[in-house]
Structure formats: structure tokens, C-alpha cells
N, C-alpha and C positions, 0 to 999 in steps of 0.2 A: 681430693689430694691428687697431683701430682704423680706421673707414673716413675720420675725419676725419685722423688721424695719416697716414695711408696718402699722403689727398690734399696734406696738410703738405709731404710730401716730395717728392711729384708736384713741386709749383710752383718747393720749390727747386731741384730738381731740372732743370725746364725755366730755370730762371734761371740755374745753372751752363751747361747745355749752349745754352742761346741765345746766351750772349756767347762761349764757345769755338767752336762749328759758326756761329749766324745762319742758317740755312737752314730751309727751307717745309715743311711735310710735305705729302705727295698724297693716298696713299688710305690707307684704316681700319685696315687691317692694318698698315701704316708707324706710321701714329700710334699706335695699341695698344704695339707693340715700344717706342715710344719712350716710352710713357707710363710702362710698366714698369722702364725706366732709367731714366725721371726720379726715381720712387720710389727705385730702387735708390741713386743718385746722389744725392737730396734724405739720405736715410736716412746715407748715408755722413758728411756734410756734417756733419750735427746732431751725430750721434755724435763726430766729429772736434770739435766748438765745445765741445759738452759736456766734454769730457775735457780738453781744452787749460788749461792751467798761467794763462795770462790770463784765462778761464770763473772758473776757481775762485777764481783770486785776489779778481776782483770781485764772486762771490757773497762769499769772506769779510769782505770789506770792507763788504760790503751789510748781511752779520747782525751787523757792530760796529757800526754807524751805527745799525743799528735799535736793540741796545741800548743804545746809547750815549741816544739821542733817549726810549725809554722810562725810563731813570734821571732824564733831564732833568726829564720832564714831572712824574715821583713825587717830587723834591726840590721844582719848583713847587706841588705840590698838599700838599706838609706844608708849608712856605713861608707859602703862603695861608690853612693850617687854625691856624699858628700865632700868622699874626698877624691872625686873624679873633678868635682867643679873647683873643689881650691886647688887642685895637681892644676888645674887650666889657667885660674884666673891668677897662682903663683906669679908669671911672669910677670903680667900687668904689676902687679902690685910692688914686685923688685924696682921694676923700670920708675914706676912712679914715685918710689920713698927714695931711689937714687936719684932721681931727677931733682926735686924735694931737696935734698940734703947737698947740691952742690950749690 
């Protein structure tokens, strides 16, 4: 693992056990022990968020949205290429049904 991941878990870790215990640490050795729960206990947490049936749901819901929002944008951009070419070819066609029609 990761020394950034490690300290990830560290912190949530001291955020679970801060609001359950709220107590001080003294010396180095105390603190060490608890630093190592706190990983353990951060590491628990994520795992548990991760895995949870509400995680997944809202990642699925993230990767419709996302396609849903890239379909959008690809009908706007044929949309716009479509009517960039009849905005062009307009004129010709005026010119030609008047020309035509005298």
C-alpha cells in the first residue's frame, strides 16, 4: 500500500475513533499504536463505503448521466453541422427555385 493511501486511512480513521473515544494522546508510543488503528480503521471504512449497495448505485447512476450528457452534446454538434450546411447551401437553393420559377 501506498504511503499516501496508508495516510488516507490514517485520518479517517482518527475521524471515526475521535468522535467515538474524543480523548488526548501522551506519548509516542501511544500515538504510534493509535496511528496504526487509525489506518486499520480508516482502511475498514472505505472498504465498507466502497462495497455498499448506495456506492454502487451512485456510481451507476454517474456513468448514465455521463452518457446520457455525451449523447447530448454529439446530437448538438450534428444539430449545428446540420444546420451550418443548409444556413450555406440556403442561398444556392433560393437562387436556383427563383431562377426556376421565372
Amino acid at each position: 500500500m501506498d504511503k499516501a493511501q496508508e495516510v488516507f486511512y490514517a485520518v479517517v480513521g482518527a475521524g471515526d475513533f475521535a468522535l467515538e473515544k474524543g480523548r488526548k494522546f501522551t506519548d509516542r508510543k501511544t500515538t504510534q499504536k493509535f496511528y496504526k488503528d487509525f489506518v486499520k480503521r480508516g482502511r475498514a471504512i472505505t472498504t465498507k463505503v466502497r462495497g455498499s449497495a448506495t456506492t454502487n448505485q451512485a456510481v451507476a447512476q454517474t456513468k448514465a448521466a455521463r452518457s446520457q450528457v455525451k449523447a447530448a452534446a454529439t446530437s448538438v454538434t450534428k444539430a449545428v453541422r446540420i444546420n451550418a450546411k443548409a444556413t450555406k447551401e440556403a442561398p444556392k437553393t433560393v437562387t436556383k427555385t427563383s431562377t426556376q420559377a421565372s
